[in-house]
Every structure is written in structure tokens, then in C-alpha cells.
N, C-alpha and C positions, 0 to 999 in steps of 0.2 A: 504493500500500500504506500509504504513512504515512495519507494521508489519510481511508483507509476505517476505521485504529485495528487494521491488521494487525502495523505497527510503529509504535515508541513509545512511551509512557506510555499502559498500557491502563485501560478505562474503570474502572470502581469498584461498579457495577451494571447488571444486562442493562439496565432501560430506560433509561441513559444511552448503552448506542450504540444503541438504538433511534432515541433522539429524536434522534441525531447523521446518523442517516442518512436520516430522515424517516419511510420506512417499509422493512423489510427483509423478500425475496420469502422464503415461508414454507408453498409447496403441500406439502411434504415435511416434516412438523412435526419429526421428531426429528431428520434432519440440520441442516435451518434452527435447530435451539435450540444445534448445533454451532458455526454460524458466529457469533451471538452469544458465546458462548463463548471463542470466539477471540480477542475484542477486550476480552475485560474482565478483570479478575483474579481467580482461583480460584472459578471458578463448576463446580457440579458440576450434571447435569442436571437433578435435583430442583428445583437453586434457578429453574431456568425455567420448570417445572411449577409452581410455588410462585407466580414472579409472574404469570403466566397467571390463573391462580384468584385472585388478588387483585386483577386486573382493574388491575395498571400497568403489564402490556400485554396488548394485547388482538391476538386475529388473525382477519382476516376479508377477504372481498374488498373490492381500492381499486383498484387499477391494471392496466390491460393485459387480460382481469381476470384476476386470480388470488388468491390468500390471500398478506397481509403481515401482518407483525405491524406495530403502530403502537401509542405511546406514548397512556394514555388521553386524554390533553390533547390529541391531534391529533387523535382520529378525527374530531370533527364538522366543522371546518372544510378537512377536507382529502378529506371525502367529498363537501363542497358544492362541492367544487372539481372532480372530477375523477369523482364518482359518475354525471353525465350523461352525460359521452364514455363511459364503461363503459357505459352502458346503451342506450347510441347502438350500440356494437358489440354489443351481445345481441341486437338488434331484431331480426337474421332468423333467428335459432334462439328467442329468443322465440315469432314467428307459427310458424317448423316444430311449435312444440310445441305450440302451441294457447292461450298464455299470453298473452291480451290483458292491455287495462289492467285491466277492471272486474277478470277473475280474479285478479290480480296483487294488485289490492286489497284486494279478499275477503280472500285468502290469508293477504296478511299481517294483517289485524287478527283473523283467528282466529289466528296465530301470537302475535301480540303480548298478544292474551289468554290463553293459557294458560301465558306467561312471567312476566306479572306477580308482584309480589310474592315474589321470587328465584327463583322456581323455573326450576331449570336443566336443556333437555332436551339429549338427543345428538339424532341427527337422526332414528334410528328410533321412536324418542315422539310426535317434533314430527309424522313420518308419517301416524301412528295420530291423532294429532289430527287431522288434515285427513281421514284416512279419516272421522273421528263427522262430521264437519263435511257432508260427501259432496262433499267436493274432490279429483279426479281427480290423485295424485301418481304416476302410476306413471313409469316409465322413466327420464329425464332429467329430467322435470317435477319433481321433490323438489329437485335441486339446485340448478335456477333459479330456484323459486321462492325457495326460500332466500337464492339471491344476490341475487334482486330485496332484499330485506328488507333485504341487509348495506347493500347503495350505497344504500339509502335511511336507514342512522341508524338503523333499527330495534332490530336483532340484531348480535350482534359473540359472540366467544368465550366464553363463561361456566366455562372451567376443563374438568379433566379427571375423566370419572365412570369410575373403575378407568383402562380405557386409550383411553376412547372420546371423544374431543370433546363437549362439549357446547356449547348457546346460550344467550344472556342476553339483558335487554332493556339496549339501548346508556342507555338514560333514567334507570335503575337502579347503570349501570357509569361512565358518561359525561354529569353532569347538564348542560342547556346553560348556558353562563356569560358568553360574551360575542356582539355580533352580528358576522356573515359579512361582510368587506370581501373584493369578488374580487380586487381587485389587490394588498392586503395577502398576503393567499392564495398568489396568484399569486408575490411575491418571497417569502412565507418560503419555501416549496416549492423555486422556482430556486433560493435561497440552501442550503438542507441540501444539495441534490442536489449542486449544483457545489463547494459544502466537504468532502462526504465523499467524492466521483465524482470532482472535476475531475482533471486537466483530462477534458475530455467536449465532445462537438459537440451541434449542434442538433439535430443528428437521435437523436443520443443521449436528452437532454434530452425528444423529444416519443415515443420509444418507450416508456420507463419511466412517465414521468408520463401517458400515452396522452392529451396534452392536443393541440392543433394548433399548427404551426409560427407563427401570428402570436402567441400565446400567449407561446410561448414568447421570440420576438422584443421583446414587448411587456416580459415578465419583466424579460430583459434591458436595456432601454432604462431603463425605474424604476432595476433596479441601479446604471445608470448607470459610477460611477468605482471602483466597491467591483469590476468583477470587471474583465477582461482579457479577451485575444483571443491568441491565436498560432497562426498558418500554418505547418505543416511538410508536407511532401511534396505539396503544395494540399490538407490537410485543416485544415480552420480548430477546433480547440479553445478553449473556454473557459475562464476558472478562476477563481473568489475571488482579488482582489487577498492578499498574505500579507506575515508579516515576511521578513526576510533571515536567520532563524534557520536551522545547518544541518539537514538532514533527515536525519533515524535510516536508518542501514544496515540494509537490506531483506538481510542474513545470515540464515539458516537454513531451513528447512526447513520448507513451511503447506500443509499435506491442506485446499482449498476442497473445501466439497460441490459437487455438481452446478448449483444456484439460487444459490449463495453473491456477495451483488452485484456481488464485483472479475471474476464473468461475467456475472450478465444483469441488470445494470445498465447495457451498453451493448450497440450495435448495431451505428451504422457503424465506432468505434471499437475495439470490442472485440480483444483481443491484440496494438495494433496497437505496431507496432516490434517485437514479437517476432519470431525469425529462423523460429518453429518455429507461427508461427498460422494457417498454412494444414495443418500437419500436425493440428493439434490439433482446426480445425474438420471435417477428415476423419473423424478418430477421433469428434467429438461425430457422425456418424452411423452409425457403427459400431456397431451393438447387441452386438456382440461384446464390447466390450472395456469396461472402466471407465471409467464419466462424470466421475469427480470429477477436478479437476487437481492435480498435485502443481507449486508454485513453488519452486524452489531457487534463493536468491542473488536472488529478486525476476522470476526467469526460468522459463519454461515447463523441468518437467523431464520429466513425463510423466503418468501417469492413475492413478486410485485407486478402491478399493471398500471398503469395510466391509462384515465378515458376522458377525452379532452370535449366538454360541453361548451355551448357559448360563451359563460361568464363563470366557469367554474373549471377545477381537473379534480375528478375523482381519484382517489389514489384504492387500489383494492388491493390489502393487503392481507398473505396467509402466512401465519407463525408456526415454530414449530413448539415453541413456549410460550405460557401466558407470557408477557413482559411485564416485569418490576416499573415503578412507578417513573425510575431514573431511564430505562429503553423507550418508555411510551413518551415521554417528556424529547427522546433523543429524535424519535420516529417525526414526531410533530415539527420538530426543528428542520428534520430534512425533508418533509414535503411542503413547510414552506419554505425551505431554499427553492424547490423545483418549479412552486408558485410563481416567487418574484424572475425569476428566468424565463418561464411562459407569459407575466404579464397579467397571472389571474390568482384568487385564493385557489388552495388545494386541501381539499377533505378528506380523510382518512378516513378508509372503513375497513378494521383490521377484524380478525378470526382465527380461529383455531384449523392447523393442517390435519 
């Protein structure tokens, strides 16, 4: 938690924990502007709509794949990094759709052409472009193509048209500035990950980055004396070597979204030494019940939802303990942090799991 900027001295602006965490996962764009949120001070959600559109951060597919936000300064070199194993994993939904190379090409330089010059489309534009073009987008083929464009540098986020996404050309948002060293690459990447993640395992380490296990090994070897190694249970975690300052009290009360990285930022490690992470991996398949986690005292307490009405955000929450007077007091405190960041009061309706 300290080191994701859950506790402690919080950032000062969204893309400083952006670039603290290298890239943060972001398919769920309003709860993702939450968990930024969480770690900087008094940001309300306009102001991440705000940097969105200023393009100092930008969100677009990079890992695994899915949509991250990333700091403008990182997108190019950290898509030349990691944009080929994303698109090593597209290759056979690729050919199901029909989306060779040459298409792929095409595609994007009719995309890239009707971006130039700022013009920012949503994706149903960018559609109808490929429609005049007589490029086949129907079905899932709009999205890929699209993703093709992002892991190539092309495209990235260009801000919000009313409430609808739009795109930009990355050349326009992100000029290039310096050249690609992979092994440069390769430790800045290991280094955010395992500063704002550690400790974390390998396997951790090559799920998020979706890069390969020697990769990852190699990262670590350059790092050399700057990170560590510790063995508990026979699970071998990594970390940034650090000072001996002590670490901020993980007290009160933190509503993670469902994407929020202190969960899928790791794989083999994930909840691991909580007494209650095989209850909670049960519940993530529960469609019944609320995906988001509620951490009280730094510890799994139970699950969460927000349902966002006119003038209100209900917060429905399921325990796995009554709460003490001092968690229900903590609880209250953190849905109305989520309040003043949406703009509205937030009600609590908590329950037994």
C-alpha cells in the first residue's frame, strides 16, 4: 500500500502517480480515474478528464492487452517494448477476424489520415471513415483494428467528446525525442513496477508487463544491487532495495475499484498472506456480488459497488465482519472521499457476507 501511494504522502498531480506506477490498468475509464485519485491530493474527476485532453496522460492499449493510462513521456518507448508481445497475443483473433498484415496497414494509414492535424475522432467516426475507405469494420474488427494502431504509436486517447472517448495521432500528442535502448527499457519498466508493486514475483513481473520470463530475469540481473530477493512460504518476491525509513500505517479504510493495480497488478502473488484470499478470489467469481475490494487496516474486509444516481452515489457494501465503531467511522470517511471526487454525497448501505 505505501508503495503503490495508497498511504503516505500523496502525489500532487494525476500524472505523477501515473508515471510512479509506469502505467495504470484503465478498461473501466471512470472507476480507473478513481484509483488515480486515491493517491494524489484533492483531485476531483474533472481534473482527470482535464489531463486526458491535455494529453499528460494519455490511455490506450500496452499490456496484457488492455487500456492503461500512461504518462505522455512513456508511451513510445514502452510500447516498443512491450507492443510486440501484445500483438504476438492478438495473432489468432487477428486471423479469426480476417485482419492480416496488409489490412492492418491499410487501416491504419486511413486512420492516421483522417487524425491529422488535431482532429479528434470517438470510434464511431473513425468507423465511418473506414466505411468511405471500403474497409470491412464490422463486428470485433473496429476494435482490433484500432488496437492494432494503439501498440503501434499511432493512436492513443485524444480526450473526451461530451462523454464518448475519443482518438489522436500519438505524433501530435507524443513527439518522438529520444532513440529506443531495449535494455534501458527493459530496467526502467522492472524499476516502476517493482517501486510501486514490490514486493512482487517473476511471475508477477511477466503477467502485467506481458513480456517473457528471460526478460524479465535479464531486467533483473542489469538491476543488479538496487533490488533484493526474499523467500517466504517458497515464494520468492522481489523489491527495490529502500531506506530504513519507517513505513506509514496502512489505518483506515480504501474502496479499490475492481482493475485498481494493488489487484491486477499481480498474479501469483496477488492477496497473498491475507487470511481471507481464497474467500475473496471466490467472490471475484461470483457475479452476484461486488467486484471492488474494500481494505481495512491494510487487510481484506470485504467487497464494494458504486451506483451512480442523479444527485446521489450509493455505495453497496458486503462485510465479512460486523465493523467496530472505529471501521464504520473509517468506511464513512472513505465514501465520502469518493463523494467529493464524483461531485455528489455518497451513502452507505453496508451488510453482512
Amino acid at each position: 500500500m505505501r508503495n503503490s501511494g495508497l498511504t503516505g504522502s500523496p502525489f500532487d498531480a494525476p500524472d505523477e502517480a501515473v508515471r510512479w506506477h509506469g502505467a495504470m490498468q484503465a478498461q473501466d475509464y471512470g472507476p480507473a480515474k478513481w484509483s488515480i485519485a486515491q493517491r494524489a491530493s484533492n483531485l476531483v474527476d474533472e481534473d482527470l478528464n482535464r489531463a486526458l485532453a491535455d494529453g499528460s496522460i494519455v490511455r490506450t492499449h500496452m499490456l496484457r492487452p488492455t487500456w492503461h493510462f500512461v504518462v505522455r513521456d512513456d508511451i513510445r518507448w514502452m510500447l516498443a517494448l512491450t507492443g510486440p508481445r501484445v500483438h504476438k497475443h492478438n495473432g489468432p483473433r487477428y486471423r479469426e477476424l480476417g485482419l492480416d498484415e496488409k489490412t492492418r496497414a491499410r487501416s491504419e494509414a486511413v486512420i492516421v489520415s483522417a487524425l491529422e492535424g488535431g482532429n479528434h475522432l470517438t470510434r464511431e467516426e473513425i468507423g465511418r471513415v473506414l466505411d468511405r475507405a471500403g474497409i470491412d469494420r464490422s463486428g470485433q474488427r473496429l476494435p482490433y483494428l484500432l488496437m492494432h494502431c494503439e501498440l503501434e504509436a499511432a493512436i492513443c486517447s485524444g480526450g473526451l467528446a461530451g462523454k464518448r472517448q475519443t482518438f489522436a495521432l500519438v505524433d501530435e500528442l507524443a513527439p518522438k525525442t529520444q532513440r529506443f535502448d531495449r535494455d534501458e527499457a527493459l530496467v526502467q519498466l522492472v524499476r516502476r513496477y517493482l517501486t510501486s508493486h514490490g514486493p512482487a514475483t517473476e511471475r508477477d513481473l511477466t503477467w502485467w508487463s506481458s513480456l517473457t520470463a528471460s526478460d524479465i530475469r535479464r531486467a533483473l540481473h542489469l538491476l543488479d544491487s538496487a533490488v533484493q530477493r526474499a523467500t517466504i512460504e517458497g515464494v520468492t518476491f522481489w523489491s527495490m532495495v529502500q531506506g530504513v525509513a519507517r513505513p506509514p500505517s496502512a489505518r483506515g479504510v480504501h474502496l479499490l475499484q475492481t482493475y485498481d493495480e494493488l489487484v491486477v497488478g499481480y498474479t501469483e502473488s496477488r492477496y497473498f498472506g491475507d487470511p481471507r484470499a481464497t474467500a475473496v478470489r471466490t467472490a471475484w467469481r461470483d457475479r452476484s456480488l461486488p467486484n471492488g475490494v474494500i481494505l481495512a487496516n491494510g487487510s481484506i474486509a470485504g467487497h464494494w459497488r458504486r451506483t451512480l444516481e442523479k444527485d446521489a452515489i450509493n455505495v453497496e457494501v458486503l462485510l465479512y465482519e460486523d465493523p467496530d465503531a472505529a471501521k464504520s467511522r473509517a468506511l464513512d470517511t472513505a465514501a465520502k472521499r469518493l463523494g467529493r471526487f464524483l461531485g455528489r454525497p455518497a451513502f452507505v448501505r453496508a451488510a453482512r457476507l
